[in-house]
N, C-alpha and C positions, 0 to 999 in steps of 0.2 A: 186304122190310123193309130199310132201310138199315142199314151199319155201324155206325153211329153209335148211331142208336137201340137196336138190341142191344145195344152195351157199355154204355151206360145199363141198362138193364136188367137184363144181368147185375151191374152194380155196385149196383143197388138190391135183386138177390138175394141177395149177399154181405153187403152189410149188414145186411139181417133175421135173416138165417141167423145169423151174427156177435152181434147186439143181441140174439138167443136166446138164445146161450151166455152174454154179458154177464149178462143177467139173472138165469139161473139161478145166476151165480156170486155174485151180488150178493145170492140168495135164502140160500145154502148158507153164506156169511159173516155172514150174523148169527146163523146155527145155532151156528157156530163160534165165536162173541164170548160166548157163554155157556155154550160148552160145558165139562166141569169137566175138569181135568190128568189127574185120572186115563183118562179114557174118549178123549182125545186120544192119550195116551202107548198107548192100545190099539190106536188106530188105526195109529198109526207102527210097534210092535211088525209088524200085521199088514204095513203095508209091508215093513220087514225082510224075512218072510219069504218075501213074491211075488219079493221079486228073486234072495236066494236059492233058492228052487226055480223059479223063470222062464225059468231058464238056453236052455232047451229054447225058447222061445216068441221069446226077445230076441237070443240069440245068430246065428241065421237072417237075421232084420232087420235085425240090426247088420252082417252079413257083404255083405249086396245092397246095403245103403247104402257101405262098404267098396268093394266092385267098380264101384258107379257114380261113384263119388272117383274112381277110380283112372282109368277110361274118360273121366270130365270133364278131369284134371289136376287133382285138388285137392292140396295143396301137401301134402308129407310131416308138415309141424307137423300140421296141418289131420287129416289122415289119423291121426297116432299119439290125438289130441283128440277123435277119432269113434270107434276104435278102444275094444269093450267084448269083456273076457273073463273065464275065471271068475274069475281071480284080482281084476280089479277088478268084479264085481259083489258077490264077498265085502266089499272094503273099502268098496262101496256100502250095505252093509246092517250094516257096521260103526257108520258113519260115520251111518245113524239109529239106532242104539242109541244111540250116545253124545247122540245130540239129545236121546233118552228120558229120558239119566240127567241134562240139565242142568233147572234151576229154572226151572217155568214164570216168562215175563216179565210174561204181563200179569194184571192188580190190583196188579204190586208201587208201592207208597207212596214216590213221590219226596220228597216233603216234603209238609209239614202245618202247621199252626199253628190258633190260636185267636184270634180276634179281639175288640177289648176288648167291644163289644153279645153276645159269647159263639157266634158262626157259627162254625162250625171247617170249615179249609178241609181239601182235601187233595189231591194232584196225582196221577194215577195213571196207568202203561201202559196202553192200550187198542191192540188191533190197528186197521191202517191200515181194512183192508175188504178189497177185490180189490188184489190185486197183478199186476202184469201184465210181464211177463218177454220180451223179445227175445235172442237169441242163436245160435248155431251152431255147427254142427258138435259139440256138447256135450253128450251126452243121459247122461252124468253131472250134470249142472246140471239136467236131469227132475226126476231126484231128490233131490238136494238141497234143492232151492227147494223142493217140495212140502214134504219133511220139517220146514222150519225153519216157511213157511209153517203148518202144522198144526196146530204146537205155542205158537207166536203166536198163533193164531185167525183167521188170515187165508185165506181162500180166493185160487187163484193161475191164474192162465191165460196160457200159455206160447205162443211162435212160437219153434218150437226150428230153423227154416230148411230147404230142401230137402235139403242135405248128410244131415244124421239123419230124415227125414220117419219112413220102416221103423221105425227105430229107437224114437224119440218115439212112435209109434201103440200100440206096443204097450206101452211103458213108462205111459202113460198109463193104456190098458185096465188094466194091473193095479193100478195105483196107483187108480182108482177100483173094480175089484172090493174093493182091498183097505178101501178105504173103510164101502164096502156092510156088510163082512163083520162090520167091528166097528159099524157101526149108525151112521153117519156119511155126510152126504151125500157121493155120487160124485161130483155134480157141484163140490164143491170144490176140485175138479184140472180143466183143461178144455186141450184144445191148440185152437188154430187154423191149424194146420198147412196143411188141406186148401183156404185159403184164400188160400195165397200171399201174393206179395208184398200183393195188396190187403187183405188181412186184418192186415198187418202195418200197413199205414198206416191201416186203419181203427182198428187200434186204437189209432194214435196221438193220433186225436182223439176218446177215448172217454171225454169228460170227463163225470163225471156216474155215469159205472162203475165205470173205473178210477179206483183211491187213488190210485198212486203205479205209474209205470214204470220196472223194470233193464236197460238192456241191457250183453250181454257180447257181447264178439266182437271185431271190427277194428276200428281208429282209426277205419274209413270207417261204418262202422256205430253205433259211438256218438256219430261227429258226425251221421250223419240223426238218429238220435232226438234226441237234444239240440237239434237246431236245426226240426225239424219235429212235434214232439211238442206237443200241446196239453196232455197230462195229465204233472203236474209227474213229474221224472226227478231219478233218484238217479243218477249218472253213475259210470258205474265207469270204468276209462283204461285205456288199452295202455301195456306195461309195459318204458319206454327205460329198464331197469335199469342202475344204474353199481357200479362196485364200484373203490375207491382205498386204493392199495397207498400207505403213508407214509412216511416216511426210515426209521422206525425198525421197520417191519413185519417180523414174524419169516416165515424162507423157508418153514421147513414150512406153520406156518397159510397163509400164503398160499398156498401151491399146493395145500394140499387144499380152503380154500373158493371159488377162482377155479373148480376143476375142480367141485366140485360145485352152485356154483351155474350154470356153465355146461352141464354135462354130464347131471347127474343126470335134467333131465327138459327137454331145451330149448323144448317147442314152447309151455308155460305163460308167464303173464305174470310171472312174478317172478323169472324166468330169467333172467341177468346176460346183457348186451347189449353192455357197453363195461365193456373195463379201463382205468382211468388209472393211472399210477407214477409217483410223483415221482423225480425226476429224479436226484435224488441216493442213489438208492437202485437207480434202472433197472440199473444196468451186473451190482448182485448178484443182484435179483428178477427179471428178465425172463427169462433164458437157463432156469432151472428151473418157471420158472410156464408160460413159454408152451410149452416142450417136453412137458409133462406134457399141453396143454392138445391138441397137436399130435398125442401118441400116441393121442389118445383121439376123432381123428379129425376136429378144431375147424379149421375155415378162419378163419386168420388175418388181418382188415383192417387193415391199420396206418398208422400217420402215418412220415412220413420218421424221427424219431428213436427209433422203434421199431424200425424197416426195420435201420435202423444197427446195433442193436444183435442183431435175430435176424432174419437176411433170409428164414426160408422164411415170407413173408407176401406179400400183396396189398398194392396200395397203396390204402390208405383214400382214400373217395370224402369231396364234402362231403353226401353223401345218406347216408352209412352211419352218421354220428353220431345220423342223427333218426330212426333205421330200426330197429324189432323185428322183429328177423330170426326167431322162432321155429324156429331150426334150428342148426344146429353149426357156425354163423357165431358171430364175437365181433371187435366194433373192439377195436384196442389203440391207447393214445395215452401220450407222456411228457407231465411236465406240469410247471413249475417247480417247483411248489409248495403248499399247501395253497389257499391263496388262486385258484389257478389252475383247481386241480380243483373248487371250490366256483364257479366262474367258467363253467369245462363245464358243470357238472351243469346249473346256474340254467339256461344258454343250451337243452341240449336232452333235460334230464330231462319225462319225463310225468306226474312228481309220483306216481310208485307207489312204489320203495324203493329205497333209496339207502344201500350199507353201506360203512368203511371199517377196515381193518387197521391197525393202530397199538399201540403197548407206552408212547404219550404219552398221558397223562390229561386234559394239556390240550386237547391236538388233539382227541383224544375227544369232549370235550365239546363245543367248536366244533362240530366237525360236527356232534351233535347239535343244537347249537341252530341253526343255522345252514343247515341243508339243511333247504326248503320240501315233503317229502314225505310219505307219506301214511305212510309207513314208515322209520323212520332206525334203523340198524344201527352196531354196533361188533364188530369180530373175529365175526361170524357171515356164513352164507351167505343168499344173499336168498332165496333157498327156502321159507324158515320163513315168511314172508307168505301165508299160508294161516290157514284162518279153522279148518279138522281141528287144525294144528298150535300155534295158538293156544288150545286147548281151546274151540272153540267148536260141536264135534261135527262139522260142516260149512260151509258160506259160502253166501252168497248172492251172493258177487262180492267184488273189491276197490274200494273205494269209493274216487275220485283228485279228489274233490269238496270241500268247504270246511262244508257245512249239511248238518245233523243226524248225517250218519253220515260217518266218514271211516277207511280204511282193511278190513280184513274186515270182512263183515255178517256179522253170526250174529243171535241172538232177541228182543235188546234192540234192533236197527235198522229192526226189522220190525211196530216198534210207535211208536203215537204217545201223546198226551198228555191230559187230559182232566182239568178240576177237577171236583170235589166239593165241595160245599156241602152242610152240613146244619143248621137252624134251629132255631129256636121260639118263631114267631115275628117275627121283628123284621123292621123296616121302616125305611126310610132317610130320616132328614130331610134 
């Protein structure tokens, strides 16, 4: 039998196999569309606690996913992002509590009215259906998305990549024991892991299944889905974070939120990427921000008038402005002025978050209104773009898109819209 004809074959096994799991998740989503808050919030509870005592089952598989990173070269960001232990599977099981404790989204009543023949309308959340999830190296985002998933009434099927494959297998397994246990379908969690890359493209055309597609991961990865995806995508963005120091920016604040928006967790998308300093301010701000940033083991990219001002730097590329380094890299650039730095960001922000330091109210405000981002900041670190630290229990990504959802997803983004009509009667002339 020829080449040919076998890879047909096997691609028409993949898709059955594939339009299986489809299905069954598309069966287990209208269980879940009716199912009531309470016996939801049971099933998450039971999540909680599979990951809390799983430790033993997931840590193993995280470890061999670990060691084949490392044997691949998977990049240190990549690696600390794959990297699961106890202390974050605690803040995994945290992190669905707190889904618990937020207010079911959907039946809630966007508006309503009465019409003058007496029909009263009323607009209501309803969950998407299947949600269908791309990403990597993340099998923190397993569970997340399940948990927000759950409590929306969305059933959810994941390609969490070969990096996490160990990992995701098992997270999966328990998240559908855990399912079971409180009386809820299993299969409203489903990976397609074991189908590789062609599982990932099948399900980009699984229109008819899939509601609504996320992917997280690299620039490279949510432009294939965005540009090869048949089933409509919620675009989340890679995260060319800026953070601008102003004439009148106080030194302390700035060098504790340079360093912790660069240091505290680099390899995340909302980890500051590029400093800018206006100019008039470089000669007192730079020597104590970028040394601070310097002790703490940050490789410096810098422009010429940066260089001038603290030489133990690199010379900035024209590649390193448009580049999420996800490591203890950070460009530095001077910049005239407000104007100037608002002029960077437009040129090579990716529209995820954008904060600036200042003691000016009015600059403040400019930059708020004025930076096209998904996230705008004033004296805060970009860090806080998190959907946890937003009170939204957990995320489902950072949304760097324009329609319906923009910036963290949590339980309201996970739902769509649906009128109500109710009569007695009446007919339209």
């Amino acid at each position: 039998m020829c080449a040919g004809k076998l890879a047909r074959m096997s691609d028409t096994l993949v898709a059955a196999s594939l339009t299986s799991k489809l299905e069954r998740a598309r069966v287990a989503a209208r269980t879940l569309a009716t199912t009531a808050s309470g016996a939801k919030d049971a099933g998450l509870e039971a999540i909680a606690r599979a990951v809390e005592t799983g430790a033993s089952r997931i840590l193993p598989a995280n470890e061999l996913d670990l060691a084949n990173g490392r044997e691949n070269g998977l990049s240190a960001g990549l690696q600390d992002r794959l990297k699961l232990d106890e202390n974050r599977l605690r803040s995994l099981a945290t992190a669905v509590r707190d889904v618990i404790a937020l207010p079911d989204p959907v039946g809630e009543v966007l508006r309503g009215s009465t019409l003058p023949n007496g029909l009263l309308l009323s607009q209501v959340r309803v969950p998407f259906g299947v949600v269908g999830a791309i990403y990597e190296a993340r099998p923190n985002v397993t569970i997340d998305i399940a948990a927000l998933a759950l409590k929306s009434g969305n059933a959810v099927v994941l390609r969490g990549g070969s990096a996490a494959e160990n990992t995701n297998r098992v997270l999966v397994e328990l998240l559908q024991e855990a399912l079971e246990s409180a009386g809820l379908p299993g299969d409203a969690v489903q990976t397609i892991d074991e189908f590789g890359r062609d599982g990932a493209k099948q399900l980009m055309q699984a229109r008819g299944y899939v509601d609504v597609l996320i992917p997280r991961g690299s620039a490279q990865l949510i432009e294939t889905v965005v540009t090869e995806s048949k089933v409509p995508v919620i675009e989340t963005g890679a995260g060319v974070v800026h953070l601008y120091l102003d004439e009148s920016a106080d030194e302390a604040m700035a060098v504790d939120i340079a360093v912790n928006a660069k240091v505290q967790r680099p390899s995340v998308c909302n980890a500051l990427e590029t400093l800018l300093v206006d100019s008039r301010s470089a000669e007192r701000l730079l020597p104590p921000v970028l040394a601070a940033l310097r002790e703490k083991g940050v490789t410096l990219h810098a422009d010429e008038r940066a260089r001038a001002i603290f030489a133990d730097a690199v010379a900035a590329t024209d590649e390193d402005w448009a580049t999420e380094h996800m490591s203890l890299d950070l460009n530095v650039a001077v910049v005239d002025d407000l104007d100037a730095a608002l002029a960077h960001i437009r040129r090579y922000s990716t529209h995820h978050t954008e904060s600036i330091i200042t003691n000016d109210l009015g600059r403040a405000e400019r930059f708020l209104a004025e930076v096209d981002s998904a996230v705008v900041m004033v004296n805060a670190s970009t860090r806080f773009t998190d959907g946890g630290e937003f009170g939204f229990g957990a995320e489902v990504g950072i949304s760097t898109q324009k329609l319906h959802a923009r910036g963290p997803m949590g339980l309201p983004e996970l739902t769509s819209t649906k009128w109500l009509v109710r009569g007695a009667g009446q007919v339209r002339g």
